[in-house]
mmCIF file of the N, C-alpha and C atoms, coordinates in Angstrom:
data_MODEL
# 
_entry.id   MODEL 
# 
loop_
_atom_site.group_PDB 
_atom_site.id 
_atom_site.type_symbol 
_atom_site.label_atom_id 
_atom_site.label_alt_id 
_atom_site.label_comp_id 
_atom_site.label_asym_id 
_atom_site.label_entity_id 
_atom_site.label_seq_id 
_atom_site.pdbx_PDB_ins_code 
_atom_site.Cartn_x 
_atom_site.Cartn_y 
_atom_site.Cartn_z 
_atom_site.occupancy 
_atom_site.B_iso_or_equiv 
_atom_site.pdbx_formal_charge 
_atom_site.auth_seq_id 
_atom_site.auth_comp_id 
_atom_site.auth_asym_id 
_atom_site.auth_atom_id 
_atom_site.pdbx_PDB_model_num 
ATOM 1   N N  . UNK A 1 1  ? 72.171 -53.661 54.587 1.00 0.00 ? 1  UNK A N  1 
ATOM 2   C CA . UNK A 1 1  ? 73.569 -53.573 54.206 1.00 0.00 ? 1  UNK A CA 1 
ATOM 3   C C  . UNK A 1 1  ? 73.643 -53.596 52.688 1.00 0.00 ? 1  UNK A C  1 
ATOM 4   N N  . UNK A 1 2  ? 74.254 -52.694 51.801 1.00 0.00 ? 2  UNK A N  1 
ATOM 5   C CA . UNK A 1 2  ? 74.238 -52.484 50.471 1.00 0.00 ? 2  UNK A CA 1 
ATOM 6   C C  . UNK A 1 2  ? 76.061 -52.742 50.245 1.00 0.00 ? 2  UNK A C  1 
ATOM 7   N N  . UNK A 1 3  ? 76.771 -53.114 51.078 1.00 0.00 ? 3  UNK A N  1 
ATOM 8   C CA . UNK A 1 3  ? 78.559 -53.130 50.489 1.00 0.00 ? 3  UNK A CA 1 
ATOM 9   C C  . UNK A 1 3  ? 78.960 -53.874 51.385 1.00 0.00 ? 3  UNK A C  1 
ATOM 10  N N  . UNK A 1 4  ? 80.289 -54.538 50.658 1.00 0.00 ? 4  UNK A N  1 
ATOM 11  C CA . UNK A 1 4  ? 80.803 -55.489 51.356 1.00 0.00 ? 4  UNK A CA 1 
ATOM 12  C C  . UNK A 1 4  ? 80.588 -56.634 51.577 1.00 0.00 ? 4  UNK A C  1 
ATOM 13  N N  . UNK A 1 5  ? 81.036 -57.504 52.599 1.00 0.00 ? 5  UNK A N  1 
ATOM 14  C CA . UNK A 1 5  ? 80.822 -59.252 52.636 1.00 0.00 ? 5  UNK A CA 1 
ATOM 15  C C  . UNK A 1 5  ? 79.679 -58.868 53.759 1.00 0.00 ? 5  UNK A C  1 
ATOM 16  N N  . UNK A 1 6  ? 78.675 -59.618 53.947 1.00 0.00 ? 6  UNK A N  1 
ATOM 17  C CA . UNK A 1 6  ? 77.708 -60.503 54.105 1.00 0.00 ? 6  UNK A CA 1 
ATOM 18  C C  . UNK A 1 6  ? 77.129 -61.428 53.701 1.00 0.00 ? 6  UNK A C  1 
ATOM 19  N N  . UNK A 1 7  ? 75.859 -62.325 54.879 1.00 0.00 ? 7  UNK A N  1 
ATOM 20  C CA . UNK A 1 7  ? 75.478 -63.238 54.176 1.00 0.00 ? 7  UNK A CA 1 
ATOM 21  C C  . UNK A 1 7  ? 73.889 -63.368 54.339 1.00 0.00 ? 7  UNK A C  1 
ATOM 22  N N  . UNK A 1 8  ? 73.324 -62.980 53.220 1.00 0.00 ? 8  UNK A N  1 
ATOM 23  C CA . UNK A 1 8  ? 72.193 -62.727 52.704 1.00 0.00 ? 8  UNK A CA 1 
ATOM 24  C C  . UNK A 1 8  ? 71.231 -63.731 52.807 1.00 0.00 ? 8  UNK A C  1 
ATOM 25  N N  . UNK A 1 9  ? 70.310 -63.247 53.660 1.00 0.00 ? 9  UNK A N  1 
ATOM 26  C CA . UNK A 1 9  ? 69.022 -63.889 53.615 1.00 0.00 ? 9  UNK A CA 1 
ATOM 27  C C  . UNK A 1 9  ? 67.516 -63.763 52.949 1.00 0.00 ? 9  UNK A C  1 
ATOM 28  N N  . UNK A 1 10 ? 67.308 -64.841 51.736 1.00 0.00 ? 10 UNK A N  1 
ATOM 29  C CA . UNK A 1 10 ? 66.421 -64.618 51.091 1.00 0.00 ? 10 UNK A CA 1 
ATOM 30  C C  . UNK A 1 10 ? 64.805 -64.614 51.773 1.00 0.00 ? 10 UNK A C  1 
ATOM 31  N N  . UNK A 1 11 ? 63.783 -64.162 51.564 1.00 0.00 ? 11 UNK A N  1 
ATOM 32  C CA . UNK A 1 11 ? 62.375 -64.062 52.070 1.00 0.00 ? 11 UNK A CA 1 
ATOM 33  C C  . UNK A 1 11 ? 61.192 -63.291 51.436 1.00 0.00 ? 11 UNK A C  1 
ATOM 34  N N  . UNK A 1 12 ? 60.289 -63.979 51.311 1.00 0.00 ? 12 UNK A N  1 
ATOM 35  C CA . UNK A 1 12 ? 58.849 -63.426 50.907 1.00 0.00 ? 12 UNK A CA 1 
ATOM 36  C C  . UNK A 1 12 ? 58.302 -62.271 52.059 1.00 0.00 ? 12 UNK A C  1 
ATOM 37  N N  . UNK A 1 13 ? 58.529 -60.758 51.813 1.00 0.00 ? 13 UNK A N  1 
ATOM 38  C CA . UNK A 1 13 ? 58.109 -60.093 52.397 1.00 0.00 ? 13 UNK A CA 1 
ATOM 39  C C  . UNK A 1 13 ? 56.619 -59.638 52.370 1.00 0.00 ? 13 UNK A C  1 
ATOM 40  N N  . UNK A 1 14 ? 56.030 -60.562 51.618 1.00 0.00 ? 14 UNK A N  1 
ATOM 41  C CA . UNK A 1 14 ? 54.534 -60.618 52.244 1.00 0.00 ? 14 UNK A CA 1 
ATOM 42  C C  . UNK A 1 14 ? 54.017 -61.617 53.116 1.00 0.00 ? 14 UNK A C  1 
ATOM 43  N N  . UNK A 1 15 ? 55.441 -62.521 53.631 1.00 0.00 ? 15 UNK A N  1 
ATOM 44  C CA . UNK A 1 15 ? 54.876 -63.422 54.650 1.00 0.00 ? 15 UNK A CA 1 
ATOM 45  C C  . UNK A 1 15 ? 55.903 -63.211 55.538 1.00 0.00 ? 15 UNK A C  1 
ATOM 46  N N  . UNK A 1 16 ? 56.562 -62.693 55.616 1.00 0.00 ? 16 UNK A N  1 
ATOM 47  C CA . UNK A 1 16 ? 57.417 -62.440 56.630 1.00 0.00 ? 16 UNK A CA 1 
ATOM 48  C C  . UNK A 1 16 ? 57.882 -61.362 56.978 1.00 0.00 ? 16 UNK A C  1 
ATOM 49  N N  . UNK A 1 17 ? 58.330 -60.833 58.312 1.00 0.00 ? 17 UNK A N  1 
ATOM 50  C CA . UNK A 1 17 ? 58.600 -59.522 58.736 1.00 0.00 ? 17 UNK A CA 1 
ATOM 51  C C  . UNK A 1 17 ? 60.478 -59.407 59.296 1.00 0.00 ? 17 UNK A C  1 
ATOM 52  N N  . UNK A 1 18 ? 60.696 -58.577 58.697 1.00 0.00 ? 18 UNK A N  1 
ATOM 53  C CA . UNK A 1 18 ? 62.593 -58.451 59.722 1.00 0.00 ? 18 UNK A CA 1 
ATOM 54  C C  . UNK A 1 18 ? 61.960 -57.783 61.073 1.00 0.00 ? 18 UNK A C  1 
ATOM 55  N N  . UNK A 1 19 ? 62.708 -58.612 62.443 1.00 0.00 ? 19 UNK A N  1 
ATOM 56  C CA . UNK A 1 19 ? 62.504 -57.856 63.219 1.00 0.00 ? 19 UNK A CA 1 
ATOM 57  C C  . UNK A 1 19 ? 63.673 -57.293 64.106 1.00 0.00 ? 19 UNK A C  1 
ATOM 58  N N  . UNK A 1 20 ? 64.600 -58.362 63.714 1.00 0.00 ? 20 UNK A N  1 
ATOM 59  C CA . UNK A 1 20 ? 66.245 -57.808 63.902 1.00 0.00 ? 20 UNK A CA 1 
ATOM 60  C C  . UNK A 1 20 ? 67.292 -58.041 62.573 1.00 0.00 ? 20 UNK A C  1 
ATOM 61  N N  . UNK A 1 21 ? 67.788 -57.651 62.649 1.00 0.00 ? 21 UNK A N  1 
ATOM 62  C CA . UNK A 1 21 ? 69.320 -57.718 61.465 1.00 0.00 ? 21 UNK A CA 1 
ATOM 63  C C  . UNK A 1 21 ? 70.297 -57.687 62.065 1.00 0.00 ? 21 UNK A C  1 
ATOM 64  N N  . UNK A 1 22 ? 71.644 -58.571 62.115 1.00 0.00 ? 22 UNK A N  1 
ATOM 65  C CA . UNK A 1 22 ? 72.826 -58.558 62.065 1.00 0.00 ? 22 UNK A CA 1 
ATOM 66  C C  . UNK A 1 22 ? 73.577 -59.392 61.535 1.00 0.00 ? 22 UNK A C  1 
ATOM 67  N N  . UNK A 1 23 ? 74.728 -58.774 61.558 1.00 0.00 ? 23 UNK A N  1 
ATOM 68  C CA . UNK A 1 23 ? 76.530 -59.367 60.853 1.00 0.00 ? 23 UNK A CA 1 
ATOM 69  C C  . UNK A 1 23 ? 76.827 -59.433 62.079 1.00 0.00 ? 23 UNK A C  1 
ATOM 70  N N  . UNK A 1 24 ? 77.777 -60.624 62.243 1.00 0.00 ? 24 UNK A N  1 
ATOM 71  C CA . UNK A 1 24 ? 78.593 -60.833 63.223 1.00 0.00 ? 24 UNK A CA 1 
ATOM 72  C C  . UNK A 1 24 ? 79.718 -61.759 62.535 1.00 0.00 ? 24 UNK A C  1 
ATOM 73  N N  . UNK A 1 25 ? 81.042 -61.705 63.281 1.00 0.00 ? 25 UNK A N  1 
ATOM 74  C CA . UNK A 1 25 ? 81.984 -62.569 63.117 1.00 0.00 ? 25 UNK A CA 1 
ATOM 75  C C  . UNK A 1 25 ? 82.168 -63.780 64.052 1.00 0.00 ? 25 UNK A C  1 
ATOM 76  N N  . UNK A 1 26 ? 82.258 -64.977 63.181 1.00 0.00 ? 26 UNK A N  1 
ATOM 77  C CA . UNK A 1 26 ? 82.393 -66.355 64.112 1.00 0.00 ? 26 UNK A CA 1 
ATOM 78  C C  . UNK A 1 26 ? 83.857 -66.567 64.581 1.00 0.00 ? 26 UNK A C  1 
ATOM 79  N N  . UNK A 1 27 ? 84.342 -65.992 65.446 1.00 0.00 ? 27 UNK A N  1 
ATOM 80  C CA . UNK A 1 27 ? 86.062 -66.616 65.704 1.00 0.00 ? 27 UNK A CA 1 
ATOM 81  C C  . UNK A 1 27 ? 85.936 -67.010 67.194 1.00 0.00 ? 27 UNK A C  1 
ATOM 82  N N  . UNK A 1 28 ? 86.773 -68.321 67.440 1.00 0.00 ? 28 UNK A N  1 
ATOM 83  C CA . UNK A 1 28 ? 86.894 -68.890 69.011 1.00 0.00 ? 28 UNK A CA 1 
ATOM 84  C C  . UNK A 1 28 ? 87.252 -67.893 70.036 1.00 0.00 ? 28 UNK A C  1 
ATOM 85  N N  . UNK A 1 29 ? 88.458 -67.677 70.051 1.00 0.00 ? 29 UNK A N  1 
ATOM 86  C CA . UNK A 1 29 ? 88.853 -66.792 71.255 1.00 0.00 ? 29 UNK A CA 1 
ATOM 87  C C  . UNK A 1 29 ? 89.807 -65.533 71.153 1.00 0.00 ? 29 UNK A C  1 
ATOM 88  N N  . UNK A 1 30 ? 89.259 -64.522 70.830 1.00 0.00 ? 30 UNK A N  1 
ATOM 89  C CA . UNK A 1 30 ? 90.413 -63.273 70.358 1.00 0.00 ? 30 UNK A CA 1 
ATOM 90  C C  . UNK A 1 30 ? 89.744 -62.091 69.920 1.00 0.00 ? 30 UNK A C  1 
ATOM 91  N N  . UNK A 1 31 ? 90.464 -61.149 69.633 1.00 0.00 ? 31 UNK A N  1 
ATOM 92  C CA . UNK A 1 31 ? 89.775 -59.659 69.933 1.00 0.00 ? 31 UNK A CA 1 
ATOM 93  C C  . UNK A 1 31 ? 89.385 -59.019 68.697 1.00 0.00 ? 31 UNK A C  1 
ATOM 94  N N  . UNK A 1 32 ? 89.665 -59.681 67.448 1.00 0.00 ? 32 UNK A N  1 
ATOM 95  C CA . UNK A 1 32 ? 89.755 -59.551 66.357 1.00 0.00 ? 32 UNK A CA 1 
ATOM 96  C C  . UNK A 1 32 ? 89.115 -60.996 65.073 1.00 0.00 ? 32 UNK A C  1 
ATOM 97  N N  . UNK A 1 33 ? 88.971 -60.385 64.322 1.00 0.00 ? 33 UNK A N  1 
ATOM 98  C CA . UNK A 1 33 ? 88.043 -61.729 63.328 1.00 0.00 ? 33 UNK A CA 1 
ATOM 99  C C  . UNK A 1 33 ? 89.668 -62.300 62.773 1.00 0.00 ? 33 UNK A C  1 
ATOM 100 N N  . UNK A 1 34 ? 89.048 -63.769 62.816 1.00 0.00 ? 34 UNK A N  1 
ATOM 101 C CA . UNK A 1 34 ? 90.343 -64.406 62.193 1.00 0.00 ? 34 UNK A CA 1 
ATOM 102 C C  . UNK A 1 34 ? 89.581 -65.843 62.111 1.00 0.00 ? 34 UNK A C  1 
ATOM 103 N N  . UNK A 1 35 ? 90.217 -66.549 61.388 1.00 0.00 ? 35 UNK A N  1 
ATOM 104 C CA . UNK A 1 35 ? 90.513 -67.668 60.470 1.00 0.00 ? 35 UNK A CA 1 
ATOM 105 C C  . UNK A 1 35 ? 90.100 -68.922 61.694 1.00 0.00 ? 35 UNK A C  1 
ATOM 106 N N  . UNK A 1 36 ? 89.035 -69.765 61.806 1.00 0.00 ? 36 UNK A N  1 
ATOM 107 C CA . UNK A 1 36 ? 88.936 -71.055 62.543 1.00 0.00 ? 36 UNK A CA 1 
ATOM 108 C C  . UNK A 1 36 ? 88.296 -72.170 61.528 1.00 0.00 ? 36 UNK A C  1 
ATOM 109 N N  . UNK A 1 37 ? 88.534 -73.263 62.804 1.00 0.00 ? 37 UNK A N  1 
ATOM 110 C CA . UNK A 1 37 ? 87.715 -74.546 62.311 1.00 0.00 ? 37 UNK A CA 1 
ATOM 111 C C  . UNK A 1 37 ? 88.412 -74.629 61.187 1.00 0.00 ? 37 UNK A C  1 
ATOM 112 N N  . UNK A 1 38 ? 89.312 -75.018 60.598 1.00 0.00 ? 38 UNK A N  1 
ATOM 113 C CA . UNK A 1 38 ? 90.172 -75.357 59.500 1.00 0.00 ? 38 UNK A CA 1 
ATOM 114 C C  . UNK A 1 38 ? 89.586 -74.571 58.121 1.00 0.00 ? 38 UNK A C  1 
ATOM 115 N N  . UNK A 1 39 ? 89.333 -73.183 58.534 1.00 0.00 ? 39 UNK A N  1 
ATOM 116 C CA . UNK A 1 39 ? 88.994 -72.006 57.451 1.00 0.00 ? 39 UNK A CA 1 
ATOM 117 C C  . UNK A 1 39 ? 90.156 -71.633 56.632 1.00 0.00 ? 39 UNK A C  1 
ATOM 118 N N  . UNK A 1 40 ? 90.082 -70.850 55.685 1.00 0.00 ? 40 UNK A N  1 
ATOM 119 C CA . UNK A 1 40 ? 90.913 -70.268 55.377 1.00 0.00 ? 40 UNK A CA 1 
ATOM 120 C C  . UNK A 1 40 ? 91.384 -68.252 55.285 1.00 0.00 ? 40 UNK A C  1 
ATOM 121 N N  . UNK A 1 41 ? 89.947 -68.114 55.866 1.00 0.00 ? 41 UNK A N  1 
ATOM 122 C CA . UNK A 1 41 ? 89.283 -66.891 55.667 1.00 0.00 ? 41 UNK A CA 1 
ATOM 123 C C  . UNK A 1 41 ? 88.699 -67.041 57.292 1.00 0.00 ? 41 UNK A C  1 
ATOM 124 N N  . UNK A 1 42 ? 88.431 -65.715 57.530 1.00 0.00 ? 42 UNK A N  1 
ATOM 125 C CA . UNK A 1 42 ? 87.473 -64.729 58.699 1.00 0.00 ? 42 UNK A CA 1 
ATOM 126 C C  . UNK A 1 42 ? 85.785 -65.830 58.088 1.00 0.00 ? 42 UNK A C  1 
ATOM 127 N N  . UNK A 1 43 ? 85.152 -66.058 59.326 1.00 0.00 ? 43 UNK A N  1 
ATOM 128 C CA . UNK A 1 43 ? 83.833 -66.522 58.884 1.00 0.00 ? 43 UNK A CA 1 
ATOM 129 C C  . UNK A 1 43 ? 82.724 -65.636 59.811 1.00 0.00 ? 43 UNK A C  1 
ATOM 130 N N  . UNK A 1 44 ? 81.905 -64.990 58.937 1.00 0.00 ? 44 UNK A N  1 
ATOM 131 C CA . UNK A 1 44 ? 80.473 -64.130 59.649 1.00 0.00 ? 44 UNK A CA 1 
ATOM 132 C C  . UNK A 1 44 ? 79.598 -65.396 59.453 1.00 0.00 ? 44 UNK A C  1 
ATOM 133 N N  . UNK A 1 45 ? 77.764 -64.411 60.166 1.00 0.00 ? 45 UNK A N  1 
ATOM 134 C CA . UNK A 1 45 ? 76.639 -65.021 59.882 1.00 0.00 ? 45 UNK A CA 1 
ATOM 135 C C  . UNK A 1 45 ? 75.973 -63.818 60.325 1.00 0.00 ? 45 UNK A C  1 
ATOM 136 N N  . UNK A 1 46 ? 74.793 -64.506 59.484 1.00 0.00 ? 46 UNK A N  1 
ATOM 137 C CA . UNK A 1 46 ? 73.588 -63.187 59.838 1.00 0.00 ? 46 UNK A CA 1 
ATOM 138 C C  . UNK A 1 46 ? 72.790 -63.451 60.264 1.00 0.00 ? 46 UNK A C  1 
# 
């Protein structure tokens, strides 16, 4: 991913290999990213 919000994971790629990648959005229950856990903002993870 080169644009936009993510959240970046640092690593020594001579000791370690990617063998999956993703963004996802953390929200409780709904069809759309939105604001939990006393956020103020949409919360991802990678």
């Amino acid at each position: 991913m080169t644009a936009g919000e993510y959240s970046a994971i640092w690593f020594r790629r001579s000791r370690f290999q990617v063998l999956e990648s993703d963004t996802f959005w953390l929200f409780e229950s709904s069809d759309k990213p939105e604001p939990g856990w006393d956020a103020s903002l949409p919360r991802i993870a990678t």
